[in-house]
C-alpha angles and dihedrals in degrees: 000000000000120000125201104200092186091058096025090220130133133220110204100180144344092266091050101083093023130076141189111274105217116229093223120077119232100245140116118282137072119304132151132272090279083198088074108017097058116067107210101215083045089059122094107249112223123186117266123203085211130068130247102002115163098216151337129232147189126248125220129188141014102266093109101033123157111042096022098040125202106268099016115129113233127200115227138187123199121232142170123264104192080070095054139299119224102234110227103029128112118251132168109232120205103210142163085273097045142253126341138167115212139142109263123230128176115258143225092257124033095238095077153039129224117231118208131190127231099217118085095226110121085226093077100062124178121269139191121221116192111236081236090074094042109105082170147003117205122195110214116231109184139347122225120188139143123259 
């Protein structure tokens, strides 16, 4: 085990500050169930500045430009959302219809969840998913992406 007495952190292992980088982007569409259709020790490891992060993924689109940009890698962690979900973050969802990465608001009925879009265009509307069609719910952790 390293220790880094100026920071006070400890590295425990080489997987400790890296994670799987998904070979599917976060976007609108249809793709696959990325739970089942990704093996883990098939995925290309990149180095994360945070510690255990479950994966990193791509992002794809402008839907959520400015602050998620197209092509930036986010860090994501999964949770579970029957505990609680934190309104007003940004998760990616795994759905039916695929991945997307939206901020998550509550909704009207408790069988859903709204999406909403970043980007001020008038193209990327809100839109509910039910939790029925939810295989996974990411929180992201951080965004990396070149300016």
């Amino acid at each position: 085990m390293l220790k880094n007495s100026a920071a006070g952190a400890e590295i425990d292992g080489p997987d400790e500050f890296s994670a799987p980088l998904l070979p599917i982007a976060a976007q609108g569409g249809t793709l696959n169930d990325f739970v089942t259709s990704v093996k883990v020790a098939e995925c290309e490891r990149i180095v994360s500045p945070i510690r255990n992060v479950d994966f990193a993924m791509t992002v794809s689109g402008d839907s959520m430009a400015p602050d998620y940009p197209n092509g930036a890698q986010i860090l994501i962690k999964k949770v579970d959302e029957r505990a609680f979900i934190e309104w007003g973050r940004v998760y990616v969802l795994d759905t039916c219809n695929g991945s997307v990465i939206k901020e998550l608001r509550k909704s009207e009925d408790s069988e859903s969840v709204m999406c909403y879009s970043l980007n001020p265009d008038p193209k990327y509307q809100p839109f509910a998913v039910r939790f029925a069609d939810i295989y996974g719910m990411y929180r992201v952790l951080m965004c990396m992406s070149l300016r």
